[in-house]
LUMTI-848912 format. One record per residue: residue number from 1; x negated, y, z of N, C-alpha, C in turn. Coordinates in steps of 0.001 Angstrom, whole numbers. Each point is the difference from the previous one (the first is absolute). Last residue first. Example, Ala and Ser with C-alpha at 12.3 -4.5 7.8 and 13.67 -1.06 7.14 Angstrom:
2
(rec 2 (-12850 -2250 7080) (-820 1190 60) (770 1090 730))
(rec 1 (-290 -5720 -70) (890 1190 0) (-900 1200 0))
//
This chain:
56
(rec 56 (16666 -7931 18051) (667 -519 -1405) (-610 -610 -1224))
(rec 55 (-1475 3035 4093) (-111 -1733 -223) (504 -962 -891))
(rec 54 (204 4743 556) (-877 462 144) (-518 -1816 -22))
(rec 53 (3709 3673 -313) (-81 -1554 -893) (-1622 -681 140))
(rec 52 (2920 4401 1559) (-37 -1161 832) (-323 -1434 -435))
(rec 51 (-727 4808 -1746) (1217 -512 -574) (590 -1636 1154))
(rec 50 (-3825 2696 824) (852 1187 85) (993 -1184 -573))
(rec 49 (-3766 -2123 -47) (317 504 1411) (1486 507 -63))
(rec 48 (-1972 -508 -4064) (1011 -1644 531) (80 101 1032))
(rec 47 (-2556 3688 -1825) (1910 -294 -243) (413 -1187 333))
(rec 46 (-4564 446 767) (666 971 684) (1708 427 -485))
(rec 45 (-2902 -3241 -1255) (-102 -440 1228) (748 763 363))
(rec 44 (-1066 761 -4165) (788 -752 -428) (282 -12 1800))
(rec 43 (-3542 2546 -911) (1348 815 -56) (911 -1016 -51))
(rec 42 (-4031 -1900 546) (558 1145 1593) (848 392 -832))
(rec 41 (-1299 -2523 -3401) (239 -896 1291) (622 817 1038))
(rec 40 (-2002 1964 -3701) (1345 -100 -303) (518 -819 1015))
(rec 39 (-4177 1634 527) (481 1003 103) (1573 -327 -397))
(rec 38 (-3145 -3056 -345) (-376 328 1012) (791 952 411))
(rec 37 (-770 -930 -4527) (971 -1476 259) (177 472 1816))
(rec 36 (-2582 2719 -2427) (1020 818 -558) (904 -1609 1051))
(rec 35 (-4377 -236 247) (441 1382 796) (1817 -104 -519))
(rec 34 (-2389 -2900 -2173) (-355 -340 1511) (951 1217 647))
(rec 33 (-1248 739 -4314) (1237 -947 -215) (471 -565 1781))
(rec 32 (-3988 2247 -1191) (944 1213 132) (1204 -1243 -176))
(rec 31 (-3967 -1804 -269) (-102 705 1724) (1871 1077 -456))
(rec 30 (-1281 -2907 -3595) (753 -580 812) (-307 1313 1268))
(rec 29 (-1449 1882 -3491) (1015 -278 234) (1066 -813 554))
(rec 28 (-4855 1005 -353) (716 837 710) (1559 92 -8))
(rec 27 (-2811 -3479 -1903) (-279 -497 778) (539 2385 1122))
(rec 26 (2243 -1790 -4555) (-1045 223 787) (-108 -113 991))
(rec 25 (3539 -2309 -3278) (-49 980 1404) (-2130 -145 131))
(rec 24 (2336 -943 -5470) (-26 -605 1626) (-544 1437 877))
(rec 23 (2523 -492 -4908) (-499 523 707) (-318 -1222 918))
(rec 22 (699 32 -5856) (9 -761 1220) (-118 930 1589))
(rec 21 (1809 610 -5514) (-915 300 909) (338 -679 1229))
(rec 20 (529 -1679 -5259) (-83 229 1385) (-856 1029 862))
(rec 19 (432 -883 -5751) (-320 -96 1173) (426 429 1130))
(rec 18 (2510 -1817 -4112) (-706 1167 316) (-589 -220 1207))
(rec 17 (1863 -3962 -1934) (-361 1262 -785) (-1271 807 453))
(rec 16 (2178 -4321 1765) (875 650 -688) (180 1165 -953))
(rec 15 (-3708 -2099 2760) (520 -620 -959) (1189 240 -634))
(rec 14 (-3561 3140 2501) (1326 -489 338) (58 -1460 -1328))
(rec 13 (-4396 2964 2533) (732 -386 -901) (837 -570 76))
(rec 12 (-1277 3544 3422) (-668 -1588 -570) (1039 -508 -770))
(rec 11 (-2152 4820 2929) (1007 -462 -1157) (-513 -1764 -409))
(rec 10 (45 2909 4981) (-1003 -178 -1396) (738 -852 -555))
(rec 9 (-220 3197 4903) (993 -749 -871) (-751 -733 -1304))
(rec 8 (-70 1419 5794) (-838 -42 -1422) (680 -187 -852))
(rec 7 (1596 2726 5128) (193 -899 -1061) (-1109 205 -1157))
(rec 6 (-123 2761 3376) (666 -1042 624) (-32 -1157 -167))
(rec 5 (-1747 4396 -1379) (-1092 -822 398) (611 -1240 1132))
(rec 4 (2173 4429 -2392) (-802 -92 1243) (-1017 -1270 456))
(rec 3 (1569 549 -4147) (-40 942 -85) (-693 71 1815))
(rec 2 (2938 -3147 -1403) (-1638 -409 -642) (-750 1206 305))
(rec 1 (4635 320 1143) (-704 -844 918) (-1386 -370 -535))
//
């Protein structure tokens, strides 16, 4: 995911030792986090159709 330009990551010192790596969401990776939350909703909509659970 850094690799495509999703996610940043950078190392910050730990008090327990060794340093940390930290990530946060790029500003292309919320658009793709958007998509992915968008796409699990209609499929979730669409088995709670099929399974009749759709208000539950």
């Amino acid at each position: 995911m850094r690799r495509s330009g999703r996610i940043a990551s950078d190392w910050r010192e730990s008090e327990s030792g060794s340093p940390l790596r930290y990530y946060t969401l790029t500003p292309e990776g919320e658009v793709a986090l958007e998509r992915f939350r968008a796409r699990g909703t209609f499929f979730r909509s669409g088995v709670d159709r099929v399974l009749g659970t759709e208000n539950a």
